[in-house]
HTML snippet that shows the backbone in 3Dmol.js (N, CA, C, O; Angstrom):
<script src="https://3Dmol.org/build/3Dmol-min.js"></script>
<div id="view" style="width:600px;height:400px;position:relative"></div>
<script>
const pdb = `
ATOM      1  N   UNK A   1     -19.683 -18.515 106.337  1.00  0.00           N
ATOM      2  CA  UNK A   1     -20.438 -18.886 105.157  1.00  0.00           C
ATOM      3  C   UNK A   1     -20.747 -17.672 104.284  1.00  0.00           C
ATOM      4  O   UNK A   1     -20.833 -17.671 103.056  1.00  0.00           O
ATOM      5  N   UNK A   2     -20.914 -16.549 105.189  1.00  0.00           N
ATOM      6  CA  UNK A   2     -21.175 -15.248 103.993  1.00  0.00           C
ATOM      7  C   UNK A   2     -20.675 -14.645 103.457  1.00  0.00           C
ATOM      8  O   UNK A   2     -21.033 -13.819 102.618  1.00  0.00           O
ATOM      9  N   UNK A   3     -19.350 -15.042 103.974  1.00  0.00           N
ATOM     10  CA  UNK A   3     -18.000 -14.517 103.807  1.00  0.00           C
ATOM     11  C   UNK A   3     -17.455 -15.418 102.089  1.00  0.00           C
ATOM     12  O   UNK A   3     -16.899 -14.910 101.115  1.00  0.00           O
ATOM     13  N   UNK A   4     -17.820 -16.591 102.268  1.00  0.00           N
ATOM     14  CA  UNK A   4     -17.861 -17.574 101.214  1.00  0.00           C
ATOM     15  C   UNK A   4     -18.738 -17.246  99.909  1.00  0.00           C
ATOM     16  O   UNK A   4     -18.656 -17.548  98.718  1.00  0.00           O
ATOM     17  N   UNK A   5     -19.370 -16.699 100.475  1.00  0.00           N
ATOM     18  CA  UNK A   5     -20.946 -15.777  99.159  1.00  0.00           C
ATOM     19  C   UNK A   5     -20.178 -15.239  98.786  1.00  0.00           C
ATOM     20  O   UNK A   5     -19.386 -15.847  98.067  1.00  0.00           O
ATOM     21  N   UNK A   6     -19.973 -13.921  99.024  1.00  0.00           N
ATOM     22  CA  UNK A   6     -19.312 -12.659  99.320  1.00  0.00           C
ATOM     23  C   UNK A   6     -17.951 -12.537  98.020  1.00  0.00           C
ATOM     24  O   UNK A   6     -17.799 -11.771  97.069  1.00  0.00           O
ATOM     25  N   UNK A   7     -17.242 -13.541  98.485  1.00  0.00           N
ATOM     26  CA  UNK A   7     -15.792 -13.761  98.103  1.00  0.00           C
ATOM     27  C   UNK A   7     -16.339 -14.882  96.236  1.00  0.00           C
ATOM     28  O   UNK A   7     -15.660 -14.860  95.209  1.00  0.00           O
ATOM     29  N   UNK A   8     -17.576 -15.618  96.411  1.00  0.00           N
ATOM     30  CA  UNK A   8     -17.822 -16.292  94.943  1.00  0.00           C
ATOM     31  C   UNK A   8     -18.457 -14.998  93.977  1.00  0.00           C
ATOM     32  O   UNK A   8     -18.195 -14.775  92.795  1.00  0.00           O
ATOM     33  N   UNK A   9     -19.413 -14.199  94.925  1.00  0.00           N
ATOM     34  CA  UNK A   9     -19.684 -13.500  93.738  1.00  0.00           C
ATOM     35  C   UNK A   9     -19.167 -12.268  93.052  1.00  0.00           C
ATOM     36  O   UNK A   9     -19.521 -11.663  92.041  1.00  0.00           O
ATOM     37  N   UNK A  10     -17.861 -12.035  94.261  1.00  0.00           N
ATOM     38  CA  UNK A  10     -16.757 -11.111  93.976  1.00  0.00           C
ATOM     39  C   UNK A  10     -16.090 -11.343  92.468  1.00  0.00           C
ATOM     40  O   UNK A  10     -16.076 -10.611  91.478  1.00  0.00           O
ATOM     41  N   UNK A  11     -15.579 -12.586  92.695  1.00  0.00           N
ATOM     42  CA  UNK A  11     -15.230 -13.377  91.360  1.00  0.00           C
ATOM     43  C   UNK A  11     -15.743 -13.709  90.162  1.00  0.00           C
ATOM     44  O   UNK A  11     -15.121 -13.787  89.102  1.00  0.00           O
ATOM     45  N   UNK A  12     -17.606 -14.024  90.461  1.00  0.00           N
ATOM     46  CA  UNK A  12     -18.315 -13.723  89.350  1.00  0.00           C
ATOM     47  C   UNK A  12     -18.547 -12.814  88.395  1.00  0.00           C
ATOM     48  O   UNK A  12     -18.769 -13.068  87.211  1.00  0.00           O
ATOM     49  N   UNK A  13     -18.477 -11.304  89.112  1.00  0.00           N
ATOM     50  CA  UNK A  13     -18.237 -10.133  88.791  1.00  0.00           C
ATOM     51  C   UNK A  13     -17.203  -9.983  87.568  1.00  0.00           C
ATOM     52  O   UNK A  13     -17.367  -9.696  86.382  1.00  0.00           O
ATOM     53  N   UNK A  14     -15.601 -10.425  88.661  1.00  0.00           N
ATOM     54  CA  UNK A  14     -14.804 -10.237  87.871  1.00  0.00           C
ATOM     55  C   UNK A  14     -14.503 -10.302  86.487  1.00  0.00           C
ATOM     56  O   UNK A  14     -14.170  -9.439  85.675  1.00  0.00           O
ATOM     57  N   UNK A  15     -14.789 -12.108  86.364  1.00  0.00           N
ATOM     58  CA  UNK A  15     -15.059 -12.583  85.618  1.00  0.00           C
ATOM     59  C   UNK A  15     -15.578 -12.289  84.119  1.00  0.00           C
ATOM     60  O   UNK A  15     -14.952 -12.563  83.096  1.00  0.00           O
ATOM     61  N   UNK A  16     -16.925 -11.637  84.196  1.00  0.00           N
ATOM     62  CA  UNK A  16     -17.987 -11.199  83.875  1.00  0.00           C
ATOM     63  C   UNK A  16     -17.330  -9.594  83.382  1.00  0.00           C
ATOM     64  O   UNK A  16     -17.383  -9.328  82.182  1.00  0.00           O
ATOM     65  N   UNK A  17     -16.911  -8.883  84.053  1.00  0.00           N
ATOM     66  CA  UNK A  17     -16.583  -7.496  83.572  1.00  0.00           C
ATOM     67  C   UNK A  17     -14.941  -7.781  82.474  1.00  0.00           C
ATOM     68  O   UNK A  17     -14.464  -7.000  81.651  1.00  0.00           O
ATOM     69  N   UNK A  18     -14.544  -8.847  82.791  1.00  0.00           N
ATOM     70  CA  UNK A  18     -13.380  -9.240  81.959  1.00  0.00           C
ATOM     71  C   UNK A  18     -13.609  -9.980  80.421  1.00  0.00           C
ATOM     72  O   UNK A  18     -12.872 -10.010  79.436  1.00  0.00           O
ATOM     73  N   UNK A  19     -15.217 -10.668  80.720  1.00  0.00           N
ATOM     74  CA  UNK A  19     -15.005 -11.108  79.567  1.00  0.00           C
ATOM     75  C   UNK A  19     -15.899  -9.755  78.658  1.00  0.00           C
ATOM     76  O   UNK A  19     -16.093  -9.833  77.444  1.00  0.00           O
ATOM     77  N   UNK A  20     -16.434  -8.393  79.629  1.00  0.00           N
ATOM     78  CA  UNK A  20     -17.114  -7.937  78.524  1.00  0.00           C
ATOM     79  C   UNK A  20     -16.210  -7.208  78.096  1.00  0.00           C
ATOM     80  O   UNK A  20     -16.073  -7.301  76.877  1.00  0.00           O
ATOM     81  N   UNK A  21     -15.358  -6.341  78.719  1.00  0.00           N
ATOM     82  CA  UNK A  21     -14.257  -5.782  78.316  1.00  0.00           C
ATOM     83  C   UNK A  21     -13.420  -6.553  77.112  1.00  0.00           C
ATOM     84  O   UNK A  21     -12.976  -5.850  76.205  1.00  0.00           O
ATOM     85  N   UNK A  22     -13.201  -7.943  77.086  1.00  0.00           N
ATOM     86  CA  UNK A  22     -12.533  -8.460  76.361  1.00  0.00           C
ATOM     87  C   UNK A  22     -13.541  -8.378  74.777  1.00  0.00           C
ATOM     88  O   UNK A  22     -12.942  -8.214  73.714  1.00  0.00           O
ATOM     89  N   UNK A  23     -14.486  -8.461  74.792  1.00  0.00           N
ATOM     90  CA  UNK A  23     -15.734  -8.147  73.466  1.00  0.00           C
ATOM     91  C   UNK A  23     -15.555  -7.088  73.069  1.00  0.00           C
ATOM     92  O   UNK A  23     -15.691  -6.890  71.861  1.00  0.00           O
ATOM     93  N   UNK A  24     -15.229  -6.151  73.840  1.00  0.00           N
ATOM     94  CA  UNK A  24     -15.703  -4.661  73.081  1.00  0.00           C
ATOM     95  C   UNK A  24     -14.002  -4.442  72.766  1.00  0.00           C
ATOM     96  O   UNK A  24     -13.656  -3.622  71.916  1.00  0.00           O
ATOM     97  N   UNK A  25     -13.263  -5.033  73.325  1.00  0.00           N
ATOM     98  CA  UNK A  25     -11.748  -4.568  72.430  1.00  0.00           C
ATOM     99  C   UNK A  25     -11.737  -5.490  70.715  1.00  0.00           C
ATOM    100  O   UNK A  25     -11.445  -5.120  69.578  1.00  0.00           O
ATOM    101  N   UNK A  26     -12.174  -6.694  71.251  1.00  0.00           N
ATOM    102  CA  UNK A  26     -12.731  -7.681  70.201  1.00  0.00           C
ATOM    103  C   UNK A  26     -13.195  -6.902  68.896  1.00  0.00           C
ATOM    104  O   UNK A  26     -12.452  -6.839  67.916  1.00  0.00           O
ATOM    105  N   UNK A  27     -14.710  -6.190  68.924  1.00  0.00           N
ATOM    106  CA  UNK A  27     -15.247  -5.447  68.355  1.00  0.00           C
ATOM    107  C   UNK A  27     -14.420  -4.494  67.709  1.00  0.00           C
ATOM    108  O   UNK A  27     -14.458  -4.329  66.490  1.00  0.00           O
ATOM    109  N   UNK A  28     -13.513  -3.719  68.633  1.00  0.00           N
ATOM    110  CA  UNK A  28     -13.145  -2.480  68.347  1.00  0.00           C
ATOM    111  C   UNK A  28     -12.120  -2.477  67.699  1.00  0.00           C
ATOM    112  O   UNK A  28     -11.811  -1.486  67.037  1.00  0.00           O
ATOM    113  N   UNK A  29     -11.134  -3.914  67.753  1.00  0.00           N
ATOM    114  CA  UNK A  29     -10.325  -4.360  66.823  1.00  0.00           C
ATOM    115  C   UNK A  29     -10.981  -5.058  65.510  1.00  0.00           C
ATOM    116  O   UNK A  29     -10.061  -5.379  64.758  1.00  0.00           O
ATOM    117  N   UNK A  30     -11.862  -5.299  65.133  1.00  0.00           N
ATOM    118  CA  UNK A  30     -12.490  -5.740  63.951  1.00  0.00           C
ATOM    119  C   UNK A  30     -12.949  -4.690  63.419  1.00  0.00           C
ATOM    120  O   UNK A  30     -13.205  -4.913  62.236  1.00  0.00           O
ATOM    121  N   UNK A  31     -13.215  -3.477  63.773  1.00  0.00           N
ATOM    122  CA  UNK A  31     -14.207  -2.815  63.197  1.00  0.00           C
ATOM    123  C   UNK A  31     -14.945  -2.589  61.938  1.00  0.00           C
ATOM    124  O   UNK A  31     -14.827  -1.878  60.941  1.00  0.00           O
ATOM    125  N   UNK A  32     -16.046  -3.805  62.556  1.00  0.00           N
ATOM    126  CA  UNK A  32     -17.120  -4.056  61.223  1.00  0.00           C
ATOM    127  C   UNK A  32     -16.410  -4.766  60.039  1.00  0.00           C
ATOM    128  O   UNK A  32     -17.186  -5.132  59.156  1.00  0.00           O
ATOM    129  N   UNK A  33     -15.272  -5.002  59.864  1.00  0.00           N
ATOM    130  CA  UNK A  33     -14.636  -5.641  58.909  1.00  0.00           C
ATOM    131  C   UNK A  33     -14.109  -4.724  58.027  1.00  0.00           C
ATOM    132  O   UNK A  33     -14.284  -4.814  56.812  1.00  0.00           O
ATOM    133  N   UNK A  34     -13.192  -3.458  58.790  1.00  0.00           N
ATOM    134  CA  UNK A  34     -12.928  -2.729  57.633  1.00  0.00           C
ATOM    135  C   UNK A  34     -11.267  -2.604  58.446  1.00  0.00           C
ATOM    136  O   UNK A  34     -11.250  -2.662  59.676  1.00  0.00           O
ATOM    137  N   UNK A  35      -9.957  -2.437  57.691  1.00  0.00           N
ATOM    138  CA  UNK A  35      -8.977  -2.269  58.251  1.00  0.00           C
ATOM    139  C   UNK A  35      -8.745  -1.196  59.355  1.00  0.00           C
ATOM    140  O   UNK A  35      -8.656  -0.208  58.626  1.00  0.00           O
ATOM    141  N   UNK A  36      -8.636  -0.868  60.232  1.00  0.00           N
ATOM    142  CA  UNK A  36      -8.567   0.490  61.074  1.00  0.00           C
ATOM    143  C   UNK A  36      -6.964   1.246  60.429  1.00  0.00           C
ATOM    144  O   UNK A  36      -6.656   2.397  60.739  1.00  0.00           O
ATOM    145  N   UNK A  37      -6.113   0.405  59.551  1.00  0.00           N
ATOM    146  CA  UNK A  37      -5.106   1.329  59.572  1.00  0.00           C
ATOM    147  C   UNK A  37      -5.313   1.610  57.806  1.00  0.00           C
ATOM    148  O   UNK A  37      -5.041   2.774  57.513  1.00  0.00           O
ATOM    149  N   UNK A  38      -5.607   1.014  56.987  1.00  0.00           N
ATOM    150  CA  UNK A  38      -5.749   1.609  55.350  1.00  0.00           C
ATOM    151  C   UNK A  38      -7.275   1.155  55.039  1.00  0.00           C
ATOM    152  O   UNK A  38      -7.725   1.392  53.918  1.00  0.00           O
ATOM    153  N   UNK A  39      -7.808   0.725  55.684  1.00  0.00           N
ATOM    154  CA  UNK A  39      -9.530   0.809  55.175  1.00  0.00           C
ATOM    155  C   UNK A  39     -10.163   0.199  54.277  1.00  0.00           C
ATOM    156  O   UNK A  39     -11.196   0.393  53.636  1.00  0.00           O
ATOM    157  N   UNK A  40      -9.193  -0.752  54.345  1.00  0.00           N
ATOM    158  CA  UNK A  40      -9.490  -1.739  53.227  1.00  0.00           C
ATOM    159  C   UNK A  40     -10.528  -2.846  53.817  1.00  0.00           C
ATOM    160  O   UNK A  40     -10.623  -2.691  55.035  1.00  0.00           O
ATOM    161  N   UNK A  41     -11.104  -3.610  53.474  1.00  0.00           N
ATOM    162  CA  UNK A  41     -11.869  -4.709  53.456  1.00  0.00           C
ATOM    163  C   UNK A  41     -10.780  -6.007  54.241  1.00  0.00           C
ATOM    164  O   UNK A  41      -9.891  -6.671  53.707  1.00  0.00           O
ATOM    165  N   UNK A  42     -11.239  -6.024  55.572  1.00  0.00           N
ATOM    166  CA  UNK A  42     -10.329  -7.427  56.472  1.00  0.00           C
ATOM    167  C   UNK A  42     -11.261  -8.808  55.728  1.00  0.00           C
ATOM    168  O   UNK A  42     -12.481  -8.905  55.595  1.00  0.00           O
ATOM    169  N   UNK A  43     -10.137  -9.809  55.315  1.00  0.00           N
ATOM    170  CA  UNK A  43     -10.235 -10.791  55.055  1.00  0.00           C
ATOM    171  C   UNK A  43     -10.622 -11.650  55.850  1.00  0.00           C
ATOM    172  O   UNK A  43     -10.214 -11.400  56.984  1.00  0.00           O
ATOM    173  N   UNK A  44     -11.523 -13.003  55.755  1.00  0.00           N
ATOM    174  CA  UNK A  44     -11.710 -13.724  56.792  1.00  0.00           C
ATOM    175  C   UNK A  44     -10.114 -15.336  56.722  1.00  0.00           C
ATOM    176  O   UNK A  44      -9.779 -15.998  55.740  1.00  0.00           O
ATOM    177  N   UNK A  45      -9.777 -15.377  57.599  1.00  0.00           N
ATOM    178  CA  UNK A  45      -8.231 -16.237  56.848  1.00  0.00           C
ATOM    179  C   UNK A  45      -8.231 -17.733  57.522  1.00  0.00           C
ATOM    180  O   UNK A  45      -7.345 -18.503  57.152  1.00  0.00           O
ATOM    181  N   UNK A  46      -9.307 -18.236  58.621  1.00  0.00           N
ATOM    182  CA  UNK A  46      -8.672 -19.351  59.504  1.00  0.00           C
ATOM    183  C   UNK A  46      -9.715 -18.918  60.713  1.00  0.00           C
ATOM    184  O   UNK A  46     -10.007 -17.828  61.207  1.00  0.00           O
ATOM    185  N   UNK A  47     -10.126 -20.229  60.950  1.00  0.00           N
ATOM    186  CA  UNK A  47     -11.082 -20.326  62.488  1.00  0.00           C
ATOM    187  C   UNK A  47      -9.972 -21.434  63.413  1.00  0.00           C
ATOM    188  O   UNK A  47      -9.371 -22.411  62.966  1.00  0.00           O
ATOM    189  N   UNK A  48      -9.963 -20.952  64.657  1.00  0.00           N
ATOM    190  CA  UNK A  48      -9.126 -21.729  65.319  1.00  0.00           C
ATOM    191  C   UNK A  48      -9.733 -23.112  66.069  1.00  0.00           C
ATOM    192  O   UNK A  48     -10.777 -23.569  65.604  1.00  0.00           O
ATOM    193  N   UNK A  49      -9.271 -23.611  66.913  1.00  0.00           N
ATOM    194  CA  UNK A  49      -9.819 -25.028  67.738  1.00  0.00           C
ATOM    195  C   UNK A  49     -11.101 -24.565  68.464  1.00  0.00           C
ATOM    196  O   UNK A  49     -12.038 -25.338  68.666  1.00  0.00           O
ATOM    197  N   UNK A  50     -11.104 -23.477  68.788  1.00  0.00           N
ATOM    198  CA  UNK A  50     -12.264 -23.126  69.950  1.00  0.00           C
ATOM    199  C   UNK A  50     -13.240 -22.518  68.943  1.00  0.00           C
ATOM    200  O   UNK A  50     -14.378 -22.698  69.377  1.00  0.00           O
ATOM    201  N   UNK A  51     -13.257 -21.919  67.857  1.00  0.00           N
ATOM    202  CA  UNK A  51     -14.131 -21.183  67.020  1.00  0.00           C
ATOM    203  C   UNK A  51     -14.024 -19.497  66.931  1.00  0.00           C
ATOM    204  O   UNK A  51     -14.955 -18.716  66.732  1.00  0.00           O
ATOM    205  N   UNK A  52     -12.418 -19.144  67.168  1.00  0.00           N
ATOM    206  CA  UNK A  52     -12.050 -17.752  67.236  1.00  0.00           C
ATOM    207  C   UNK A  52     -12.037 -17.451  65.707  1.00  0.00           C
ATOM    208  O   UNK A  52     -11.319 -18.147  64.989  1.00  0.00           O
ATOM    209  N   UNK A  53     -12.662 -16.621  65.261  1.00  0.00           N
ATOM    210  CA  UNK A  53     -11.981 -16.399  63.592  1.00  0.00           C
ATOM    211  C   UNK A  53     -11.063 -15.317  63.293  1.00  0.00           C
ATOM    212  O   UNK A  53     -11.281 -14.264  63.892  1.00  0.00           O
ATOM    213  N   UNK A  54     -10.095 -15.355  62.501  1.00  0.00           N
ATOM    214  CA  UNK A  54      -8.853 -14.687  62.218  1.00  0.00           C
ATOM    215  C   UNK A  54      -9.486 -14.030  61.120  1.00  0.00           C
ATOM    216  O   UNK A  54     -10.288 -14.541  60.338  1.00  0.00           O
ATOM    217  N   UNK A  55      -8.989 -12.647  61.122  1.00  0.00           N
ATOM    218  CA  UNK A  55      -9.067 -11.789  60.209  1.00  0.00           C
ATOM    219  C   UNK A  55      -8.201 -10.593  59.780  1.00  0.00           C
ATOM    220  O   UNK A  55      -7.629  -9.859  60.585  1.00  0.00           O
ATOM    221  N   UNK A  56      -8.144 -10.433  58.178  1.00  0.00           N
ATOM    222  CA  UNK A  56      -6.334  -9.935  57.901  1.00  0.00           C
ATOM    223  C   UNK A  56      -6.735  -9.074  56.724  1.00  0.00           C
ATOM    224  O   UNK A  56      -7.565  -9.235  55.829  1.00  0.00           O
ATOM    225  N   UNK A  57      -5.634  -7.827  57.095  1.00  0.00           N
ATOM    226  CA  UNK A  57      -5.393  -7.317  55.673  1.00  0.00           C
ATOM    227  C   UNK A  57      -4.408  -7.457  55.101  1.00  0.00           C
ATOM    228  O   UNK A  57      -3.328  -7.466  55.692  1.00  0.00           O
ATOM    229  N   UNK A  58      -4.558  -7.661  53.300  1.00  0.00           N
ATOM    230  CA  UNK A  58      -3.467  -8.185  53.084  1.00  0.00           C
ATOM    231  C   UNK A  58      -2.394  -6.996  52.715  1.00  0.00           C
ATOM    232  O   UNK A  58      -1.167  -7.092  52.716  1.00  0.00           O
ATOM    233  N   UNK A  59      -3.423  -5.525  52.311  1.00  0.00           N
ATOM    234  CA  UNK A  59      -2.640  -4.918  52.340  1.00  0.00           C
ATOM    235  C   UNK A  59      -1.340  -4.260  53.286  1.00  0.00           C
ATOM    236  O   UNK A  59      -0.180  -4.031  52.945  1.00  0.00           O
ATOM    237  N   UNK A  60      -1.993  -4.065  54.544  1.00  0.00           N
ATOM    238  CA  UNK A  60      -0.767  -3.436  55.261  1.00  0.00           C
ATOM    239  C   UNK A  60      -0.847  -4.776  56.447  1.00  0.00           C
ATOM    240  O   UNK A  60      -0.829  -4.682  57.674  1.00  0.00           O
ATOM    241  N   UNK A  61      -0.918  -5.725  55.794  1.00  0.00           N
ATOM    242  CA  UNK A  61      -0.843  -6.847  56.924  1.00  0.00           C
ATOM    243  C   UNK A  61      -1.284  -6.606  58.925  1.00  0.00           C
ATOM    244  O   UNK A  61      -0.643  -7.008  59.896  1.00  0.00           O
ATOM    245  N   UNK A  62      -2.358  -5.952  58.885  1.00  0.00           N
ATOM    246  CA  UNK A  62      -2.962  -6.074  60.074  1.00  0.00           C
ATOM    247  C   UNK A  62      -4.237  -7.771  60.301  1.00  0.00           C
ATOM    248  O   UNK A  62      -5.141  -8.286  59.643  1.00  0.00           O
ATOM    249  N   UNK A  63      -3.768  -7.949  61.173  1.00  0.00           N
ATOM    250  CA  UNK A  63      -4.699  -8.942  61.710  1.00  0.00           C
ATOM    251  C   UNK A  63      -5.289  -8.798  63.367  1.00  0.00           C
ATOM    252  O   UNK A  63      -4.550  -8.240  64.178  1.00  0.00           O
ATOM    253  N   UNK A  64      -6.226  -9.163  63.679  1.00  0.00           N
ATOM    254  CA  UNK A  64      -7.087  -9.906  64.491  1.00  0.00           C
ATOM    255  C   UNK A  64      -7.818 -10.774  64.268  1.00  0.00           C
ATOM    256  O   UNK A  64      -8.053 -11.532  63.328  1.00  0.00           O
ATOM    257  N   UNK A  65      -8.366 -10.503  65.766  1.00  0.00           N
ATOM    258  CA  UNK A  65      -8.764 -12.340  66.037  1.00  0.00           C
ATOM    259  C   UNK A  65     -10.142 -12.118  66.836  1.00  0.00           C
ATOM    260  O   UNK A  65     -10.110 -11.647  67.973  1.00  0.00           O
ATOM    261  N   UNK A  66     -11.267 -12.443  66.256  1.00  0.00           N
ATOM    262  CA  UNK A  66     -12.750 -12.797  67.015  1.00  0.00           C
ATOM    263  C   UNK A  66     -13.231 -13.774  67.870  1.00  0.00           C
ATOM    264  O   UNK A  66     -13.713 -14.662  67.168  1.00  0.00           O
ATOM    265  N   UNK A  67     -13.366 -14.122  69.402  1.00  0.00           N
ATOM    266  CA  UNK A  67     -13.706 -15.126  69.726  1.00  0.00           C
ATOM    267  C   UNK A  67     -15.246 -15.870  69.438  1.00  0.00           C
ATOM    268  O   UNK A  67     -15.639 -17.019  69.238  1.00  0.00           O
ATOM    269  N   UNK A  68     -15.923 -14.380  69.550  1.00  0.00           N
ATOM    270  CA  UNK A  68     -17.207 -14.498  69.360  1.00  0.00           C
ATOM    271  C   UNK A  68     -17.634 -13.535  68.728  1.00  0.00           C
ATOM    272  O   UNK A  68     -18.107 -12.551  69.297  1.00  0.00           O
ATOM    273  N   UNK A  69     -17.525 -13.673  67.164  1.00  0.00           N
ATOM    274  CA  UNK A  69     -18.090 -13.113  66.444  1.00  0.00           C
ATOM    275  C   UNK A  69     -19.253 -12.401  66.056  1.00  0.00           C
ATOM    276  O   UNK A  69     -19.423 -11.253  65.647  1.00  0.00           O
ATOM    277  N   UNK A  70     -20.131 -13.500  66.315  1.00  0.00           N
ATOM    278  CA  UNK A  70     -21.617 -13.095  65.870  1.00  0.00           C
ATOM    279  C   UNK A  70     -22.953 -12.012  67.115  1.00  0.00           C
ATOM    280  O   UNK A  70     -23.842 -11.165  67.025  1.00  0.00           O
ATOM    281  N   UNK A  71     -21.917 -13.188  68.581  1.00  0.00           N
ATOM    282  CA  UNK A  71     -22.224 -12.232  69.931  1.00  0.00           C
ATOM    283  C   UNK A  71     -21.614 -10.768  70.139  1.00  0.00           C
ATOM    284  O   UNK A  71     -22.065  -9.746  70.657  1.00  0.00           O
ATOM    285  N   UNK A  72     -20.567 -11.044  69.605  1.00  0.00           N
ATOM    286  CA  UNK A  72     -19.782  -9.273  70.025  1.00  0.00           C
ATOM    287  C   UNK A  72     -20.446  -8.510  68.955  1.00  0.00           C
ATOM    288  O   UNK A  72     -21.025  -7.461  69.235  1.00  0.00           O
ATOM    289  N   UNK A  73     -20.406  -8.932  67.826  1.00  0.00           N
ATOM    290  CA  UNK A  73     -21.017  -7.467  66.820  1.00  0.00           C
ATOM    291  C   UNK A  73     -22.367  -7.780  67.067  1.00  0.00           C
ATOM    292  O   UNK A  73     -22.709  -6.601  67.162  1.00  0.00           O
ATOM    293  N   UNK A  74     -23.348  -8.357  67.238  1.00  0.00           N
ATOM    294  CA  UNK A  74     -24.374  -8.234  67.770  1.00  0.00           C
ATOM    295  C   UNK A  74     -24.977  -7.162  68.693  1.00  0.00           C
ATOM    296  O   UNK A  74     -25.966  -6.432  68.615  1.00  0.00           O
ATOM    297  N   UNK A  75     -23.744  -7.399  69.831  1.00  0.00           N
ATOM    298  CA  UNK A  75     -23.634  -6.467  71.227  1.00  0.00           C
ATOM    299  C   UNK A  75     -23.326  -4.888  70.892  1.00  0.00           C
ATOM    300  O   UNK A  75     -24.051  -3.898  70.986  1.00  0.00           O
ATOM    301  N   UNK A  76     -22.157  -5.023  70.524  1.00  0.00           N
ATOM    302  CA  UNK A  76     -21.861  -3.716  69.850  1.00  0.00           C
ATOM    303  C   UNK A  76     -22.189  -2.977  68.558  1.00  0.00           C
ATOM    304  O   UNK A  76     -22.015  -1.778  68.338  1.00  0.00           O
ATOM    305  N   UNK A  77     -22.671  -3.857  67.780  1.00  0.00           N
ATOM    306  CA  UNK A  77     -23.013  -2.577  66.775  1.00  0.00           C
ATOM    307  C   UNK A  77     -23.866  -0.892  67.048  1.00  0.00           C
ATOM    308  O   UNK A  77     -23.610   0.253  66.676  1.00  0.00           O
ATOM    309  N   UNK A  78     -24.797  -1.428  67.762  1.00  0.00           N
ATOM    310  CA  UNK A  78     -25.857  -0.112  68.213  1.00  0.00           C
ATOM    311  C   UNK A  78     -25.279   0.546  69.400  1.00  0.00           C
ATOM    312  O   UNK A  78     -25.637   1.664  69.769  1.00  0.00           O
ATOM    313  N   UNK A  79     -24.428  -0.124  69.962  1.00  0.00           N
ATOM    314  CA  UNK A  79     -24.084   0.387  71.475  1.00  0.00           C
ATOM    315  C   UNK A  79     -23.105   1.562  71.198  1.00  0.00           C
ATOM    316  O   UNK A  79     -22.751   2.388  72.040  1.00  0.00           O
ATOM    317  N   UNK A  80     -22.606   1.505  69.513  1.00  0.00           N
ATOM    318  CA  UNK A  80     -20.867   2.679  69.531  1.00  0.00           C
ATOM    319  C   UNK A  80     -21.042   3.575  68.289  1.00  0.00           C
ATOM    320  O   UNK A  80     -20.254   3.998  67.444  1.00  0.00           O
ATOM    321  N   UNK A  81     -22.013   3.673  68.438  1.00  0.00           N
ATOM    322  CA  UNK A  81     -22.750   4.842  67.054  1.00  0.00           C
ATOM    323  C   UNK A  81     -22.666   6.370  67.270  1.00  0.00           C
ATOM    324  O   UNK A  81     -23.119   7.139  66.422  1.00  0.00           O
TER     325      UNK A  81
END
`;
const viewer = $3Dmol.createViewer("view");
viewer.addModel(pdb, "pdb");
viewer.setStyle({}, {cartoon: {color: "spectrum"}});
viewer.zoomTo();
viewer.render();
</script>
């Protein structure tokens, strides 16, 4: 049975360190809404089925993609100063 603990909250962990890792690349690919490769102003272009929002420049055509927008820059703004 503890072995059964043991092995669920192993996974919880995982879980958990995957989805924060996945935020802060999130973040770090949006940054703040400014292009990371010409610095231009990222467009907002399309929210998907789940509520990911797409975002693009039109100049040198870079895009990403936010799952959780409002939680990740929330999280990160003060944390990467």
């Amino acid at each position: 049975m503890i072995s059964i603990l043991i092995g669920f909250f192993i996974v919880v962990i995982i879980v958990m360190g995957v989805t924060f890792i996945a935020s802060y690349f999130e973040y770090k690919n949006w940054n703040g809404g400014v292009c990371p490769k010409c610095g231009r102003k990222l467009e907002y272009f399309d929210t998907d089925s789940q509520g990911g929002e797409g975002w693009t420049c039109d100049e040198c055509d870079y895009t990403t993609w936010v799952s959780y927008h409002n939680l990740v820059y929330k999280f990160w703004k003060n944390k990467l100063k």
